[in-house]
C-alpha positions as CSV (number, residue, x, y, z in Angstrom):
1,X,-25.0,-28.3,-40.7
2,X,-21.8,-30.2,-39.9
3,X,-21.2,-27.4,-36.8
4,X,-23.9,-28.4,-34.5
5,X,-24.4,-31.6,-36.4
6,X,-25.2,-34.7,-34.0
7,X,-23.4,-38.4,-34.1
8,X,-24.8,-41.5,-33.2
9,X,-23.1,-44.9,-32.9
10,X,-23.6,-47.1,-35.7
11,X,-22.5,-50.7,-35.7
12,X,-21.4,-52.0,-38.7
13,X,-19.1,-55.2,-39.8
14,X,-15.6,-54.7,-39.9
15,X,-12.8,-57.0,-41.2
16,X,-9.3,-57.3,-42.1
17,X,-8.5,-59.4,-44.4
18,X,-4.4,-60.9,-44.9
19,X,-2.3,-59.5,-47.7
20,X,1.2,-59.5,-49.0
21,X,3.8,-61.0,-47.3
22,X,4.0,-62.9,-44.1
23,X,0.2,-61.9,-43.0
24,X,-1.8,-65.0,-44.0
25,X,0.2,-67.4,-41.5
26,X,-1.0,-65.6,-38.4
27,X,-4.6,-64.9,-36.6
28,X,-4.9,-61.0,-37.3
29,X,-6.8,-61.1,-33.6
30,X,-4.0,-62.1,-31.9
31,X,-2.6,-58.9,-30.8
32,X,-5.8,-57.8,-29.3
33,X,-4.9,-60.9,-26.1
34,X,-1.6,-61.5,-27.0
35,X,1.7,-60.0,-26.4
36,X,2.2,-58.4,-29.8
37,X,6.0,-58.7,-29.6
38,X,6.3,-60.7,-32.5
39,X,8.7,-64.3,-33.4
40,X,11.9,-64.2,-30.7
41,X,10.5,-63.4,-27.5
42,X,10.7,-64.9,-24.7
43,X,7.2,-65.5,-23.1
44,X,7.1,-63.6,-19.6
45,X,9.8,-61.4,-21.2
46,X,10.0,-57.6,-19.3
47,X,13.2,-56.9,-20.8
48,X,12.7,-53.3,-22.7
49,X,13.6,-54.1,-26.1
50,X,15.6,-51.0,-28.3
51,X,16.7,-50.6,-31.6
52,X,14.2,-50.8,-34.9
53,X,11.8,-53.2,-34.7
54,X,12.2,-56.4,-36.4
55,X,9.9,-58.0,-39.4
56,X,8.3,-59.7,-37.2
57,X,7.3,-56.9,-34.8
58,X,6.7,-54.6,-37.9
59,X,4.4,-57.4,-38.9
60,X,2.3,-58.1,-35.4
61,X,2.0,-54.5,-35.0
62,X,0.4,-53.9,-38.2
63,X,-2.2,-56.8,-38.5
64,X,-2.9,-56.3,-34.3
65,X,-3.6,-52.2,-34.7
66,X,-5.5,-52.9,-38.2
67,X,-7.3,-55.1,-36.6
68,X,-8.4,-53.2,-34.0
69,X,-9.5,-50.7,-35.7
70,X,-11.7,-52.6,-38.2
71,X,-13.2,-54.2,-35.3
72,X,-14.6,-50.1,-34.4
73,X,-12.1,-50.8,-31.1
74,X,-11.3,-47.2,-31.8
75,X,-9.7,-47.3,-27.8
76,X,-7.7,-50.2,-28.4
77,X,-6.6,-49.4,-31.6
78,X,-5.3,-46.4,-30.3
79,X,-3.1,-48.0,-27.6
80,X,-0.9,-49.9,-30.2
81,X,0.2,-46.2,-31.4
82,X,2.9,-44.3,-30.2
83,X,0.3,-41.4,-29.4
84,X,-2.8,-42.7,-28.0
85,X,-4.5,-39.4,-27.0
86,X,-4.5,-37.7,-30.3
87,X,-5.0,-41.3,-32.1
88,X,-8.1,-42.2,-30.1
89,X,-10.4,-39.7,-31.2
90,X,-9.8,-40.4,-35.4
91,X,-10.1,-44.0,-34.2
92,X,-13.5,-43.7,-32.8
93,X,-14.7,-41.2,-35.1
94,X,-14.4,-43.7,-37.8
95,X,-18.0,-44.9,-36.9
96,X,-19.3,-42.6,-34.8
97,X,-18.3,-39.4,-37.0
98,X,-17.9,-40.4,-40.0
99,X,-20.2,-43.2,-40.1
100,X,-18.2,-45.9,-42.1
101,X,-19.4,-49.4,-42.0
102,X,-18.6,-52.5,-43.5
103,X,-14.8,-51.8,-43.9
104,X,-12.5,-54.1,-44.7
105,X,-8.8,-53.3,-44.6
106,X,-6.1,-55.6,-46.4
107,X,-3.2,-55.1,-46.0
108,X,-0.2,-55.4,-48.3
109,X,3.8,-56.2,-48.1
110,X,5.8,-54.4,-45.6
111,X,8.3,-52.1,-47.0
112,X,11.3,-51.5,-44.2
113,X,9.1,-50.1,-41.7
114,X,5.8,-48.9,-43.8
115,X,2.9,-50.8,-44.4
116,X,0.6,-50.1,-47.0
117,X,-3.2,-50.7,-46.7
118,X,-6.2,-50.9,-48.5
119,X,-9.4,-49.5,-47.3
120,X,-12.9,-50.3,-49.0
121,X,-16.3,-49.4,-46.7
122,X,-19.3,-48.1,-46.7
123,X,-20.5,-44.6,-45.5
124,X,-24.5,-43.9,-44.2
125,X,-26.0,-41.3,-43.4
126,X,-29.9,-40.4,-43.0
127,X,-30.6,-43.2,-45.0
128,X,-27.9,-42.3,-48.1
129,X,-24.8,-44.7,-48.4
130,X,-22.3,-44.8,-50.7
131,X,-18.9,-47.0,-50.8
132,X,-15.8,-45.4,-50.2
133,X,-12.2,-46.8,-51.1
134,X,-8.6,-45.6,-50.5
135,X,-5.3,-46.3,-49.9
136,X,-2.8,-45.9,-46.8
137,X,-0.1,-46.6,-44.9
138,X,1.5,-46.9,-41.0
139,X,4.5,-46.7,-40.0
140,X,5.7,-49.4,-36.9
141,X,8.5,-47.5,-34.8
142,X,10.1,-48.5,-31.5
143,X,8.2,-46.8,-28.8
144,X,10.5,-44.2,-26.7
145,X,9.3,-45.0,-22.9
146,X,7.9,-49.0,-23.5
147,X,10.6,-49.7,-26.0
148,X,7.5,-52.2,-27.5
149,X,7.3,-51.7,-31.2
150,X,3.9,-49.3,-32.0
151,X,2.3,-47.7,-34.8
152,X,4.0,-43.8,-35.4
153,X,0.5,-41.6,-35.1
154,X,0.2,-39.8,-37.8
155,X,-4.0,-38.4,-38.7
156,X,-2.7,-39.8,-42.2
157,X,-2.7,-43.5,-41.1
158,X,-6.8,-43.2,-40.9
159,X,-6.7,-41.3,-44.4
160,X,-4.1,-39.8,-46.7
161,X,-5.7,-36.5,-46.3
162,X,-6.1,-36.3,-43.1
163,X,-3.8,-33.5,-40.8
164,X,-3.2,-32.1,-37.6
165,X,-6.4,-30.8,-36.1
166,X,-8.9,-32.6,-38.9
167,X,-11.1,-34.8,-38.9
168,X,-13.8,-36.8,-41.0
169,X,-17.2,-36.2,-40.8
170,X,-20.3,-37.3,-42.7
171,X,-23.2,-34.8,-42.7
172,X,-24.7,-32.1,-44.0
173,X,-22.5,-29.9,-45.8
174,X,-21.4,-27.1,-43.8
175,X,-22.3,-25.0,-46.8
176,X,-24.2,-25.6,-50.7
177,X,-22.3,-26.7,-53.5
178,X,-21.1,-24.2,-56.0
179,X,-20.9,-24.1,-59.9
180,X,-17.4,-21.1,-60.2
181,X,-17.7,-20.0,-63.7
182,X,-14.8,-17.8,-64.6
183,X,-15.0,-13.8,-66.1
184,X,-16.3,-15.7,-69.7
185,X,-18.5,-17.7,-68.1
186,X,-16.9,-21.0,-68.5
187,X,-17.0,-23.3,-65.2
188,X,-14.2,-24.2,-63.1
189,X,-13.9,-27.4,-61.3
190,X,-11.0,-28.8,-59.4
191,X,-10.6,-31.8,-61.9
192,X,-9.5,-29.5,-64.6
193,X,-7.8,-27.0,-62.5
194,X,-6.5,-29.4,-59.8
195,X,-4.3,-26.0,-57.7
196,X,-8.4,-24.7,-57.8
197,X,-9.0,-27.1,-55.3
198,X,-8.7,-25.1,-52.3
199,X,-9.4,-21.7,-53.3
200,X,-13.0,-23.4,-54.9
201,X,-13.3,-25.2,-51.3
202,X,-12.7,-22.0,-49.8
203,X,-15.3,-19.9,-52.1
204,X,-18.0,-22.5,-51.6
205,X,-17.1,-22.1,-47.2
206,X,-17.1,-18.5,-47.4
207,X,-20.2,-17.9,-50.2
208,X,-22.4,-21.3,-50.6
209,X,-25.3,-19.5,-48.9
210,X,-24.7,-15.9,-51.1
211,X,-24.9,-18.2,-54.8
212,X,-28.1,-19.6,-54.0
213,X,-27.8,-23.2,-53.3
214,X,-28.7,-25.8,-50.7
215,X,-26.6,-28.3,-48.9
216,X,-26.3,-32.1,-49.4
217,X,-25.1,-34.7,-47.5
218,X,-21.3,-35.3,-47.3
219,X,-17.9,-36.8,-46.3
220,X,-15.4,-34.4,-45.8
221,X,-12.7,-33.6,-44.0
222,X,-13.2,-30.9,-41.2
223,X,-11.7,-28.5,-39.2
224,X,-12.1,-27.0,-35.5
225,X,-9.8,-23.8,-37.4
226,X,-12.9,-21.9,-38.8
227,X,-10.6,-20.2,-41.6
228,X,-9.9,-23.8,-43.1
229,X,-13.1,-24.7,-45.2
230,X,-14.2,-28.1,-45.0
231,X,-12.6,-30.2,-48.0
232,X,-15.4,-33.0,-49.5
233,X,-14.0,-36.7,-50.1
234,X,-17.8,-38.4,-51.1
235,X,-21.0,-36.6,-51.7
236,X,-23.7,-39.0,-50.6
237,X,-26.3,-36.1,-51.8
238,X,-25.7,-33.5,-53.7
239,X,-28.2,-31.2,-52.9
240,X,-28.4,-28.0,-55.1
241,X,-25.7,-25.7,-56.8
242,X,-25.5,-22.2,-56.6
243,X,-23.6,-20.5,-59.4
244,X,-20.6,-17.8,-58.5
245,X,-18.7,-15.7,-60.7
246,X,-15.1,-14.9,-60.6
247,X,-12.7,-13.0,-61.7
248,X,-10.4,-16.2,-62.6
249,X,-9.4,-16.3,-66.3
250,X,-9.8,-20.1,-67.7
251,X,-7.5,-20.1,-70.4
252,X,-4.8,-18.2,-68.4
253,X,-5.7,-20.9,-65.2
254,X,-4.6,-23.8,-67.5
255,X,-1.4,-22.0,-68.5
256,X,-0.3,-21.3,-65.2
257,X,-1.5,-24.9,-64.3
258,X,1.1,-26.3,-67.1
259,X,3.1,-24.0,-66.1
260,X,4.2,-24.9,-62.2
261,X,4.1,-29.2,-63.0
262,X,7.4,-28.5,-64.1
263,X,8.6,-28.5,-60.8
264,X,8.4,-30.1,-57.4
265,X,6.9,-27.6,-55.6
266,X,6.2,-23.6,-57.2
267,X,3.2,-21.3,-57.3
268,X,2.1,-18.9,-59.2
269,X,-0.5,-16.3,-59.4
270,X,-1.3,-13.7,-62.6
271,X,-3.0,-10.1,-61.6
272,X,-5.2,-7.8,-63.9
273,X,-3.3,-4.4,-63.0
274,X,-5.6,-1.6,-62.8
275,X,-8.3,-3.7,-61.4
276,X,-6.4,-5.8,-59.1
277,X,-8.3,-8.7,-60.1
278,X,-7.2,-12.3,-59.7
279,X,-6.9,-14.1,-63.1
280,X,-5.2,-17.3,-62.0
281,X,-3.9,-18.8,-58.8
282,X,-1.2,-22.3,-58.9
283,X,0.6,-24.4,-57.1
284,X,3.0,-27.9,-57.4
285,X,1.7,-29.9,-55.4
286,X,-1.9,-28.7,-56.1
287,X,-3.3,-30.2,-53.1
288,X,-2.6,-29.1,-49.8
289,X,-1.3,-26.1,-48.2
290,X,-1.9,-22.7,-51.0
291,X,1.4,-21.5,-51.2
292,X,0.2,-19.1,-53.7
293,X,-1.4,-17.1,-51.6
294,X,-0.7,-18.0,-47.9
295,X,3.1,-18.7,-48.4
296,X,6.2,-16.9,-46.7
297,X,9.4,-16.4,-48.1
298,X,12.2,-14.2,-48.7
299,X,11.1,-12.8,-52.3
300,X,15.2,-11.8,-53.2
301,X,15.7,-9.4,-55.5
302,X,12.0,-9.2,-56.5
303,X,12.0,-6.9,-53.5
304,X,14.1,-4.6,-55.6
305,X,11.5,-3.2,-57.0
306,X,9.6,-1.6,-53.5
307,X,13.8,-0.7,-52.6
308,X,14.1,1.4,-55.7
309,X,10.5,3.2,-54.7
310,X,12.1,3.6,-51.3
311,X,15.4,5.2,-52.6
312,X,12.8,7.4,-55.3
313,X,10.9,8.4,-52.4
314,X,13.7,9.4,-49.8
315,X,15.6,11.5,-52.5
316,X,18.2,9.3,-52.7
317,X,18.1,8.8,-56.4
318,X,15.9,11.1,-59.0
319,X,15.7,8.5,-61.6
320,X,17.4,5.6,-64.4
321,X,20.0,7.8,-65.1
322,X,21.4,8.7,-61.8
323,X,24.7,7.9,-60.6
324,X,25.1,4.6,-58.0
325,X,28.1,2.4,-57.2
326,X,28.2,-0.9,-57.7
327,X,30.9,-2.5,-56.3
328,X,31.6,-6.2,-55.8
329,X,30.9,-6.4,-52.0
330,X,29.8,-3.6,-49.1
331,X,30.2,-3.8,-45.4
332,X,27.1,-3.3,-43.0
333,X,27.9,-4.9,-39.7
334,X,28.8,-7.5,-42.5
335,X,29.8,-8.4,-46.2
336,X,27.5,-8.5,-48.7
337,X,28.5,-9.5,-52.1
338,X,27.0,-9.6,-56.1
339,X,26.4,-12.8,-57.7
340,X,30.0,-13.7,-58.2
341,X,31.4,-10.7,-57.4
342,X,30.8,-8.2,-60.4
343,X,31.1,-4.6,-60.8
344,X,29.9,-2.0,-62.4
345,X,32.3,1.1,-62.9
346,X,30.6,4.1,-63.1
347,X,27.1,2.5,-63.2
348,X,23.3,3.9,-63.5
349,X,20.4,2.9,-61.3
350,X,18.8,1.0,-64.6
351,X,22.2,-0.7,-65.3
352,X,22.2,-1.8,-61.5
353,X,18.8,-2.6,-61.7
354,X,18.7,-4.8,-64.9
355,X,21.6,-6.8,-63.6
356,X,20.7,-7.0,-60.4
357,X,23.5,-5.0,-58.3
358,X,22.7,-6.1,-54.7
359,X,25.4,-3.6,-53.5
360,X,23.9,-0.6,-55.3
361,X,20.3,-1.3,-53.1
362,X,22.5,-1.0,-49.9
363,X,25.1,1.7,-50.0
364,X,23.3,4.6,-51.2
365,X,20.5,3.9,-48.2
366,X,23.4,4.4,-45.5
367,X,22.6,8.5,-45.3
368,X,18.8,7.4,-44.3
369,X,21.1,6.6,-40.7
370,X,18.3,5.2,-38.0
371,X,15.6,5.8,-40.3
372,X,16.5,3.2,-42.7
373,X,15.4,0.0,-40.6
374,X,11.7,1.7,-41.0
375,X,12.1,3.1,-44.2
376,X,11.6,0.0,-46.7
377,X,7.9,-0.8,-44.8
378,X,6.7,2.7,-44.5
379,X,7.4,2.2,-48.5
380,X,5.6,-1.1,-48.8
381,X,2.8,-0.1,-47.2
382,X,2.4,3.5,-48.5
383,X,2.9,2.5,-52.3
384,X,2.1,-1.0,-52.4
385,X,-0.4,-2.1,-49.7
386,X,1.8,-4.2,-48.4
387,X,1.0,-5.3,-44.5
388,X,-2.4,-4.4,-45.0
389,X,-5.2,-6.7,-44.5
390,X,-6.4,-7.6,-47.8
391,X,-10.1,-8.8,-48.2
392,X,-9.5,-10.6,-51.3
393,X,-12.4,-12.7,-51.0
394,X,-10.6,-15.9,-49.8
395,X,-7.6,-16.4,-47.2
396,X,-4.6,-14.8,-47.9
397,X,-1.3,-13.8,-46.3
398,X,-0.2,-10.5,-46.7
399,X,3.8,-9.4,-47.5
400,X,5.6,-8.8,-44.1
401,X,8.0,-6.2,-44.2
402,X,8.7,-5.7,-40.3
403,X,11.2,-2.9,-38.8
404,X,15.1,-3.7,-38.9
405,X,18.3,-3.3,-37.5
406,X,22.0,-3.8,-38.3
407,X,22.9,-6.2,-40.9
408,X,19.2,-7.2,-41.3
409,X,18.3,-3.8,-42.3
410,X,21.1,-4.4,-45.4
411,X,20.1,-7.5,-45.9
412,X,16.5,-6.4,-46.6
413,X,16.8,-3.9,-48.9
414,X,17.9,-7.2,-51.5
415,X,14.7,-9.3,-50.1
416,X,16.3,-11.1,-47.2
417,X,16.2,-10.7,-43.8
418,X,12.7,-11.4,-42.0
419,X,11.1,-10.2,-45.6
420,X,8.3,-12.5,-46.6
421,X,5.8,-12.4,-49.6
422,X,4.5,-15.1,-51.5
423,X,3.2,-15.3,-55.5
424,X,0.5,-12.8,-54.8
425,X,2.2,-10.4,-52.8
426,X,4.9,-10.3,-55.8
427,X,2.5,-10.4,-58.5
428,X,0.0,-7.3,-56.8
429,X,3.8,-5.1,-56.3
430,X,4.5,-5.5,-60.4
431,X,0.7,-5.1,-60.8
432,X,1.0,-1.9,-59.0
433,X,4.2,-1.0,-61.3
434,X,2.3,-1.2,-64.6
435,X,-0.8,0.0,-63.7
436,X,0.2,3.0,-61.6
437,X,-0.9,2.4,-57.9
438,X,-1.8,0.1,-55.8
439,X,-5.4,-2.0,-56.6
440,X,-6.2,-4.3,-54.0
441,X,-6.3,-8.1,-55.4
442,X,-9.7,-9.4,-55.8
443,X,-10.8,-12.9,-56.6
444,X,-14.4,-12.1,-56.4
445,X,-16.6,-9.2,-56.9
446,X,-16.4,-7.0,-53.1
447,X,-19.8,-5.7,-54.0
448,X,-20.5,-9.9,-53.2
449,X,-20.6,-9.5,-49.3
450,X,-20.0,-5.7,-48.9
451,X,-16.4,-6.0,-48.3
452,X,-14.2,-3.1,-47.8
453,X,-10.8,-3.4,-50.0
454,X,-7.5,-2.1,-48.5
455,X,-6.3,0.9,-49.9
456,X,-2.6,2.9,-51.0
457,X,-1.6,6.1,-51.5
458,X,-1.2,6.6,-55.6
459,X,2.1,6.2,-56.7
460,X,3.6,9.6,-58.0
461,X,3.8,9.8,-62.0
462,X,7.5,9.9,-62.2
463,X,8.0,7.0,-59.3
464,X,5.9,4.7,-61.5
465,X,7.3,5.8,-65.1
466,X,11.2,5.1,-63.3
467,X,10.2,1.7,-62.3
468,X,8.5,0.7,-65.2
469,X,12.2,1.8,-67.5
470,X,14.1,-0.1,-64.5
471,X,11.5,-2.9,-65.4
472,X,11.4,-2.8,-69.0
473,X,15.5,-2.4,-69.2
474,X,15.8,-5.9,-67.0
475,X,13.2,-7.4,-69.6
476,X,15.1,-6.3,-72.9
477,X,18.8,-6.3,-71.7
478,X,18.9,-7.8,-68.0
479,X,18.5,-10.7,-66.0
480,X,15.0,-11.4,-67.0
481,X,16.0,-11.0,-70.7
482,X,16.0,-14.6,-71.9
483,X,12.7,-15.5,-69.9
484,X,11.0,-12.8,-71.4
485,X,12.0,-13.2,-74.6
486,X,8.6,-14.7,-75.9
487,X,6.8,-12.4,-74.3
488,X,5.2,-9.7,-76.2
489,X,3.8,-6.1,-76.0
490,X,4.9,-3.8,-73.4
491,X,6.7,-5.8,-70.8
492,X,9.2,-5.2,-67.7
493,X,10.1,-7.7,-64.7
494,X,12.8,-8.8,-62.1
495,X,14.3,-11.7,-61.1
496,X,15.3,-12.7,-57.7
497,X,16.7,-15.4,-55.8
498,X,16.8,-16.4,-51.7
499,X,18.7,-18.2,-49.6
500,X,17.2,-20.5,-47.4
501,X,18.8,-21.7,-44.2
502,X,20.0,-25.0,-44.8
503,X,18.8,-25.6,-48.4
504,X,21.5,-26.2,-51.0
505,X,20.1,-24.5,-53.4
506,X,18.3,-20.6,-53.3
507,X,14.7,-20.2,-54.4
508,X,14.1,-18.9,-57.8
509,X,11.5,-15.3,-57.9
510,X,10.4,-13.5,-60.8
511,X,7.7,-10.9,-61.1
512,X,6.4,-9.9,-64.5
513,X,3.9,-8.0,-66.6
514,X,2.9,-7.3,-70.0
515,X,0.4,-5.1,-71.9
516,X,-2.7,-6.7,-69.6
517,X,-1.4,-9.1,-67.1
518,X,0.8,-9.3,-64.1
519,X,2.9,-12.2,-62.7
520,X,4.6,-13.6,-59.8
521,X,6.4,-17.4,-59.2
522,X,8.3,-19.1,-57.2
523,X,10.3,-22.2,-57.6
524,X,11.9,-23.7,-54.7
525,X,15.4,-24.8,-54.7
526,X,15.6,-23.3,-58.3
527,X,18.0,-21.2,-58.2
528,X,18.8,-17.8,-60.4
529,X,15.3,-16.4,-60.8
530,X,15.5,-16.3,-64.5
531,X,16.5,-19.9,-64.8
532,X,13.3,-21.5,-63.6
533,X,10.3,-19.0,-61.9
534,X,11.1,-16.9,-65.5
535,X,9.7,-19.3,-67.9
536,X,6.9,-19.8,-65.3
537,X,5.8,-16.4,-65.5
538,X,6.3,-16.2,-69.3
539,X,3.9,-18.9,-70.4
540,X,1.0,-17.1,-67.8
541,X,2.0,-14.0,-69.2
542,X,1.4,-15.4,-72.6
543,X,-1.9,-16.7,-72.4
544,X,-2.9,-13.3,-71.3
């Protein structure tokens, strides 16, 4: 197994070989004896040198560090960074890790600063090779203390994928390959689901051994943070697949894939309610950090939802039809305003609901006094499991709701403040709406590995009928109206947006459900929830 795996040098032939502009005019081993300093300098110069480094530095540095590194000088190599301690090891590991041999490494035209590369080599392992070829880049910056022009350090330089604290390693797989068939049986690979990729990585860490398969013999990219499963570039052997089941819904998958490439960046993630199992997870980009369901952000008015159980459960309001005032701003250490200032005279809590009355989810919580910088979590927790540690069968981050005070304590009951929740968080609380209570979200069976799921106290019959009119009301005649419009069957939602320090535009929310499906998205920078997280949650909601 990769953990206790052990490395042994292996020599290999390395080459770089000229590319693009400027690089076939000059002996790519001249930086490893020469100065490095590139056309201009004076020989014998000490003067330190500021500024962005020229072409011709940009250039030297480049073909000098490149060629280092292809030589398996992982130390050297290192030296011509900006960061030579963290560079060093990735450098070295090359060979001795990751057992690449035979590379060679051409480099193309500089662009400003960046130079891209070309990397094609060979990987052996306990007699298995395979070739391996990507695509990089470095980035030659002006070093800070030497003011000589070096490569910026990034894990990325070695390979796109790589990250802080990751490394490459060939070996045995850490655990067996995996065939994830969804609820009907049908398989699910990350080439047809691409946002799969890391919650398939993650199923394969966490229950390779428990589907019955055996390990093969690997490339991948590794991690000393046990909670980040190891992420396979080249299978050398494949060894032997063990099947697993989840609860992941193809069809509504490839919705919600379609779904989020509209955007730059948005996740999304759909929820059987009443079983609290996981029928689709997304994100844009796909690769990477899972957004989905380790993201962190103010959820905006979503959070309206768990405010009006708060206000229900305090006594403050009885239910759609009672009394509220809506007015255009309120004061709580300081103003807080509606979405271009509109009022409602005389309004109801389901007419401040459905349009989304921020002031009517602060003034009518001032009589709660100290109690109401507590009151909103007690809420969350009690109703919707929210702060509890969810086994969900992969890593998760659970909704953060901490204690308050003073303006933040306003500012929370409309989903700002130190409020965070992601697509599953947001999905689980409309989940919990439709079906009646809280059901922990599930992506695999917990009879799988014993796993004890987090429980809620049930929701009382007329808390969850109230929120489900609020729901339906914003649906049919509110702010979620026109991205709900194609949805059938018995529906409700809520929009919300956030503000985000420095970030010109808020993040669109919306949280919907239907007859036998729950949503949640988020679009960032997309502003008015129904504008663009809406019709994300729509087209899950309609493959349902």
């Amino acid at each position: 197994m990769r953990s206790g795996a052990k490395v042994a040098v292996i020599g290999g032939i390395f080459a770089v070989v000229a590319g693009g502009v400027g690089y076939g005019g000059y002996n790519l081993f001249n930086g490893l004896t020469g100065s490095g300093d590139g056309p201009g300098t004076t020989a014998g110069s000490t003067t330190k040198k500021t500024g962005p480094p020229s072409a011709g530095e940009i250039e030297t540095t480049a073909k000098d560090f490149l060629a280092a590194w292809a030589a398996g000088k992982g130390p050297e190599a290192a030296q011509l960074t900006n960061n030579a301690a963290d560079a060093e090891p990735l450098l070295t590991g090359y060979s001795t890790q990751a057992h690449v041999s035979d590379a060679v490494i051409t480099p193309g035209p500089a662009v400003g600063a960046k130079v891209p590369f070309t990397v094609k080599a060979t990987v052996t392992y306990e007699g298995k090779s395979k070739p391996l070829t990507y695509d990089s880049e470095l980035t030659v910056v002006r070093g800070l203390t030497t003011g000589k022009a070096l490569v910026d350090w990034q894990p990325s330089v070695v390979h796109p994928k790589l990250t802080k604290g990751t490394s490459l390693t060939t070996a045995e797989a850490s655990a067996p390959p995996i065939k994830a068939v969804d609820r009907n049986g049908v398989e699910l690979t990350k080439e047809k689901y691409p946002s799969l990729g890391p919650v398939l990585d993650a199923l394969r860490d966490t229950y390779g051994d428990k589907a019955g398969g055996r390990p093969g013999i690997e490339l991948a990219i590794t991690s000393a943070d046990q909670n980040v499963p190891d992420r396979t570039l080249l299978t050398l052997s494949k060894g032997r697949e063990g099947k697993l089941e989840t609860y992941l819904d193809a069809k509504v998958q490839a919705a919600a894939e379609q779904a989020v490439k509209k955007h730059g960046k948005a996740s999304v993630v759909a929820i059987e309610p009443g079983t609290g199992r996981i029928r689709a997870v997304a994100n844009t980009p796909a690769e990477g950090f899972n957004t989905a369901l380790q993201g962190a952000q103010a959820p905006g008015s979503t959070m309206k939802i768990v405010t009006t159980a708060m206000m229900l459960d305090k006594g403050l309001v009885s239910g759609p039809d009672s009394p509220v005032k809506c007015p255009a701003t309120v004061i709580w250490e300081r103003e807080f305003h509606n979405l271009e200032d509109f009022s409602i005279p005389g309004a109801t809590l389901q007419q401040a609901f459905a349009r989304s009355c921020n002031t009517a989810f602060i003034k009518p919580v001032r009589p709660l006094g100290t109690d109401a910088g507590t009151a909103l979590g007690d809420t969350a927790r009690k109703y919707f499991g929210i702060g509890l540690e969810w086994q969900t069968g992969v890593v998760t981050r659970d909704g953060s709701v901490p204690e308050s005070t003073g303006a933040e304590t306003a500012a929370s009951f409309i989903g700002q403040g130190r409020i965070q929740m992601n697509a599953l968080n947001m999905a689980s609380i409309a989940a919990t709406v439709k079906g009646g209570g809280f059901k922990q979200p599930v992506i695999v069976p917990l009879a799988l590995d014993g796993r004890e799921p987090a429980t809620a106290r049930p929701m009382p019959a007329g808390m969850a009928q109230t929120l489900r009119q609020l729901m339906g009301a914003a649906a049919r005649g509110g702010t979620a109206t026109t991205a709900m419009a194609s949805v059938g069957g018995n529906k409700g939602a809520k929009t919300g947006s956030a503000e985000v320090d420095g970030q010109g535009d808020s993040n669109s929310w919306f949280t919907g459900y239907t007859d036998g499906l729950a949503a949640a998205a988020v679009v960032d920078s997309g502003g008015h929830g129904g504008d663009a997280a809406g019709p994300v949650v729509a087209q899950v909601l309609r493959a349902g």
